[in-house]
N, C-alpha and C positions, 0 to 999 in steps of 0.2 A: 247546804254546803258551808263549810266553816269559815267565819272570818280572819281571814289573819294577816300579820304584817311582817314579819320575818323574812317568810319567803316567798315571794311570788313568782307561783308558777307557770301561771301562763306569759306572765314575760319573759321567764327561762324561755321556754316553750317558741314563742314568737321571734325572740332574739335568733334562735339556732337557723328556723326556717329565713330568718332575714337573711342572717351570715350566708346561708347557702345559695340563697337567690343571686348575691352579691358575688359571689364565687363563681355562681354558674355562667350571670352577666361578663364578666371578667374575661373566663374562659371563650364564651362566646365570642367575645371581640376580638381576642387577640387571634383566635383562629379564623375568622374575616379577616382580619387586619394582613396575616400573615400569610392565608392558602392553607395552613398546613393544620391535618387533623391531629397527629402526633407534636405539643410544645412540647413535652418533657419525657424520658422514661417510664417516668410514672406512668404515666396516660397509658402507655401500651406495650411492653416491657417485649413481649416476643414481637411484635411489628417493628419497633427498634432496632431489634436485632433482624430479621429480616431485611427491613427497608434500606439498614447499611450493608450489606452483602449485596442487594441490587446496583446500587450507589457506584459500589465497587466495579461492579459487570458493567454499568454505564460506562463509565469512563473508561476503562478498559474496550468497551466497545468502539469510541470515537474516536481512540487514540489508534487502534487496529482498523479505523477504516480510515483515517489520514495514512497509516502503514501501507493497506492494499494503492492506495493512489499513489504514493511514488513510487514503488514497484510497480507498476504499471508504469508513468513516467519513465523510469530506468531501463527497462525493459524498452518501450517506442521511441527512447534515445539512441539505445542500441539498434534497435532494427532500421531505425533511417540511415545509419551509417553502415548497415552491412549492405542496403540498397543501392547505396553510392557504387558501395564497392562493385560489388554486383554486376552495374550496369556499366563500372570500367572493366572488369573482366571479359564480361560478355563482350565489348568493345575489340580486345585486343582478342578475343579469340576470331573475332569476325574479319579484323586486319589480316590474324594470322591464314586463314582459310584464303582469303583474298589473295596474299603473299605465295603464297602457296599454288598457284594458278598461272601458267607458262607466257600469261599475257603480258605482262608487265615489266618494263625495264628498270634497272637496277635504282636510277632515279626517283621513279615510281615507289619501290618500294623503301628507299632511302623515305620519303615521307611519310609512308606509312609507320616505320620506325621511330621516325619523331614523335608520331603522337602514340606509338606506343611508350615511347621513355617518360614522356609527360604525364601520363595515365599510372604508369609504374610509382613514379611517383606521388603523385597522388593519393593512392593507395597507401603508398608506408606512411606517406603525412598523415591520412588520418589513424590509421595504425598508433600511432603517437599521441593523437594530441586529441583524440576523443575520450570525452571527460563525461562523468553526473555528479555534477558537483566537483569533490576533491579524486572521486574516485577514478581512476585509468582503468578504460573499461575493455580494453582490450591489451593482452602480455602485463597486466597489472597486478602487483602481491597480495592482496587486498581481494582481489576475485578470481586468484588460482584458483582456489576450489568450492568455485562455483559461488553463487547469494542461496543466504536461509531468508524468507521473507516471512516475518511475524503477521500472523493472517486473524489469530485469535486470540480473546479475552484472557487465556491460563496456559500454562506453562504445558511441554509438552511437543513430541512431534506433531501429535494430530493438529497444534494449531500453528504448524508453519506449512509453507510453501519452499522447494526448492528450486533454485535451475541450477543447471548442471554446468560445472564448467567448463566443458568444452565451448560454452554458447563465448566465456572471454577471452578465450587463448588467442596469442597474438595474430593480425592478418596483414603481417609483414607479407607480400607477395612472393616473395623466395619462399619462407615458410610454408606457404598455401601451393604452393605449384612444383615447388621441388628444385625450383632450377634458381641456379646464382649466377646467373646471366642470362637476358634475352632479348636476341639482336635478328631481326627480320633478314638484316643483308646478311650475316651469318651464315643464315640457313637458303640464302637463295643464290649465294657463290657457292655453299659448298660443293666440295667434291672428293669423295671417299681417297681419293690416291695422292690428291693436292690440300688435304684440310689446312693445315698451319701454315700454308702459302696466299691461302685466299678468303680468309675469316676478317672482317671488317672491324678496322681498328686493331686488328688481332685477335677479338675477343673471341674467347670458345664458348659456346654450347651448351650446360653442362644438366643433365636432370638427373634424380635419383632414381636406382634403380627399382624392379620392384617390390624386392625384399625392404628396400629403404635403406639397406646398411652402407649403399656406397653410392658412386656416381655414373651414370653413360657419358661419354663427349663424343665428340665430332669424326674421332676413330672405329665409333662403333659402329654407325649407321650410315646408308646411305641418304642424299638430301631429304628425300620421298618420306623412306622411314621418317627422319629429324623432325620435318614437320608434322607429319600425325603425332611424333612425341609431344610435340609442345602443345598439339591441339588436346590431345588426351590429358596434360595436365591443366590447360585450361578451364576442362569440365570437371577434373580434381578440384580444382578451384571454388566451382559452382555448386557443387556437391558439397564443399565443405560450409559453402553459404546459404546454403539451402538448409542442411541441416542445423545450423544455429540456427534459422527462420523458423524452424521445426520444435524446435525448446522453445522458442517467446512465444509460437502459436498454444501452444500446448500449455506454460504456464501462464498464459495471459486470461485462455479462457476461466482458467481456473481461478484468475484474481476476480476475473466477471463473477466468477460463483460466489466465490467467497465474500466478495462485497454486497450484493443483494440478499446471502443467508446474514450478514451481519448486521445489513440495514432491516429484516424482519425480526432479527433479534433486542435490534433496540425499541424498536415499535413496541413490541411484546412486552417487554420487561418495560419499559415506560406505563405503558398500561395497568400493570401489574402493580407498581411502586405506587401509584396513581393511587389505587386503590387503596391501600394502606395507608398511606402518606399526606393527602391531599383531604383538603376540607371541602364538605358539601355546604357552597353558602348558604345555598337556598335553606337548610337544615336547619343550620347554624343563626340566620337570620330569624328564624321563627323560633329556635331556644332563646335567643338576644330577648323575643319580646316575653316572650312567658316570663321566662326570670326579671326580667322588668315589671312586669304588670306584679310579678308576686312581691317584689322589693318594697313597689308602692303599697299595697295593700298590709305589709308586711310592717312597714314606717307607720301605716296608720293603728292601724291595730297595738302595736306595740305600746304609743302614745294613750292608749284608750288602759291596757292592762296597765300600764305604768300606773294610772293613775286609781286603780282598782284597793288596792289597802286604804287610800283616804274615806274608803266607806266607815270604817271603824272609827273615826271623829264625830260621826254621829250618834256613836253609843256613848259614848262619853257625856 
């Protein structure tokens, strides 16, 4: 083999394998250091891309499953207030049935009417002033026609939810029953040939008919009739509250669905990203040492060729 001094090869040679060792060491660390198997583009130019398009579905995933929770929320805000209601309707239909029964002096049902008027009211109170948040969830502009509920990660019907608006329309009790008056002693003085002589306080009667387009009063029917009128819109009433109960039930399961397909969706794609993205230390720790052990070897060596052209002072 030739002696020479110009250039030495094998320290080219050694240097490269150092550099690399040094490089590999590096890498090694910062991907312990960090977690992450991808630092730069370079490393993995479609897992990059890849790994940001999960990234994307992530967030989008968590941000759609805080969505399904207040819609849910929204929804069991609503449904306790139509419970209330509810359970004053059902109230005053059981007064009215009660009223309606030949026992009872005028006194009697003079109290039962109170706490019909108090119940009545109550009802439009909440009517009014049931809120989620800023929204008026019942005769509110805002939920005329109906909530879309963002259920998924992309755009799209298929990832919302609707309820219908019928579940917000107002549950002013005239609204719901038909009648803009309703008075127990009304209906328990009436009498077909003395109506406007013997109506309590004066007040009339009044329900819509059943086209809806107009009114019945206290001219039309006898007491008997009157009161099964009122009781019949009572369970108008109930019907109308049951049916909104019928929307939350129905979209509520469906936020159940959609929340546990959302929650195995981010498992999934967690795992996946995982894959791509995440560093194996155990790996990474055992490239740490090899490239170490070659750096050292690598330093000494290099020291030994460096000094390899001084053989030529001997021929001198």
């Amino acid at each position: 083999m030739a002696v020479i001094i110009n250039t030495n090869v094998d320290s080219i040679k050694i240097n490269n394998i150092l550099n690399r060792a040094t490089t590999g060491m590096s890498k090694a660390m910062q991907r312990m250091s960090s977690g992450l198997q991808i630092l730069s583009a370079k490393d993995d130019a479609a897992g990059t891309v890849i790994s940001a398009r999960m990234e994307v579905q992530l967030n989008g995933n968590q941000i759609a499953q805080k969505n399904v929770q207040n819609a849910n929320a929204l929804l069991s805000t609503a449904e306790g207030n139509l419970d209330v209601i509810e359970d004053n309707i059902q109230r005053i239909r059981d007064l009215t049935l009660q009223a309606k029964n030949g026992t009872y002096s005028f006194e009697e049902i003079q109290a039962m009417q109170d706490e019909v008027e108090q119940r009545i009211l109550e009802i439009n109170r909440i009517d009014e002033s049931a809120m989620f948040s800023s929204l008026k969830l019942f005769g509110g502009e805002e939920l005329e026609e109906g909530a879309t509920f963002q259920v998924g990660t992309n755009s799209g019907d298929e990832n919302t939810i609707k309820a219908n608006g019928d579940l917000f329309e107002s549950v002013n009790f005239s609204q719901m029953t038909g009648t803009t008056s309703f008075n127990l002693m009304s209906l328990a003085r009436l009498n077909k040939d003395e109506a406007g002589a013997k109506l309590s306080g004066g007040k009339e009667m009044t329900f819509k008919d059943e086209a809806g387009t107009g009114t019945i009063t206290t001219d039309d029917y006898t007491k008997e009739q009157f009161f099964d009128a009122a009781i019949d819109a009572m369970d108008a009433a109930i019907d109308n509250i049951t049916h909104r109960k019928s929307i939350i039930g129905s979209a509520g399961n469906r936020m159940d669905s959609a929340y546990a397909t959302l929650t195995i969706q981010h498992e999934n794609l967690s795992s996946a990203k995982s894959i791509i993205t995440d560093a194996d230390i155990a790996a990474q720790a055992s490239e740490f040492t090899q490239q170490s052990i070659l750096q050292q070897v690598s330093t000494s060596l290099l020291a030994q060729a460096n000094q390899a052209p001084s053989v030529a002072l001997s021929l001198v």
